[in-house]
N, C-alpha and C positions, 0 to 999 in steps of 0.2 A: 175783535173778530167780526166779520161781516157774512151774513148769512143770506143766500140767495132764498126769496120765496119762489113756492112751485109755480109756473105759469105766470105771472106779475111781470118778472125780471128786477124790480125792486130790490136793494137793497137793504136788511137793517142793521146798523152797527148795535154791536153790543159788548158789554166791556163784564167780566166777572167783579171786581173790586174795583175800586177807586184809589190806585194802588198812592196819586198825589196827595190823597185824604191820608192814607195811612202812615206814610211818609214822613207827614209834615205833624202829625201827632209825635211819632219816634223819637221823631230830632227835638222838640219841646220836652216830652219824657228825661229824653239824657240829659237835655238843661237844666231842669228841675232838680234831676238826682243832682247834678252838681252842684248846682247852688244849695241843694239840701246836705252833701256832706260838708261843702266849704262853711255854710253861714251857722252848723253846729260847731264846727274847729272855732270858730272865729269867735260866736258869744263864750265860747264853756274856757278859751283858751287868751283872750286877747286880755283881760282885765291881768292878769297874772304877767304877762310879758308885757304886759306897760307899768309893771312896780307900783297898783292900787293893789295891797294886800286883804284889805278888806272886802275891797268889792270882787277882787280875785277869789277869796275864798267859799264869797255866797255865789259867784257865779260858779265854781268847782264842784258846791254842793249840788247846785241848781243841774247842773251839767253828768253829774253821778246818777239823780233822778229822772233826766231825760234820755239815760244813756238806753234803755231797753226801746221806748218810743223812736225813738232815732231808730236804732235798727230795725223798727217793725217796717219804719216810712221805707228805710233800704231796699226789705224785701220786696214791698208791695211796688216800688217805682223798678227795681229787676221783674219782677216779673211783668210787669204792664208793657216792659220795653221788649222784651221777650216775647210777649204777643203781639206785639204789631210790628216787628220786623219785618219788613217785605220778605214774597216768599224769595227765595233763591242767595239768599245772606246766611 
């Protein structure tokens, strides 16, 4: 938005948000979340579907106690992206 001053004739541009800043936060947020739900599938799930039953079972255990932390990370990366959605999305 550029705003005429009285008498000058000058120009100043001025911008409310940075809306490139905000943008490019979003798109790293939903990256994040992705790789945060893949790379828990992947540790808690992949020892088991490669037939290490041992190392399948401490990772299942491992993967039962990181099940609620998981979900907090969930929330907190929904709502972070939830906030910086540009407006008009």
């Amino acid at each position: 938005m550029a705003i005429d001053t009285s008498g000058t004739g000058a120009r100043i541009a001025r911008c409310a948000t940075p809306t490139g800043t905000i943008a490019g936060v979003n798109v790293v947020l939903r990256i994040l979340l992705l790789l945060w739900v893949c790379g828990y599938l992947f540790v808690s799930c992949a020892p088991i579907l490669g037939g290490h039953l041992v190392l399948g079972a401490i990772t299942f255990v491992g993967g039962i106690v990181l099940f609620v932390p998981w979900v907090f990370g969930i929330v907190v990366l929904a709502a972070l992206i939830a906030a910086t959605n540009p407006p008009g999305r």
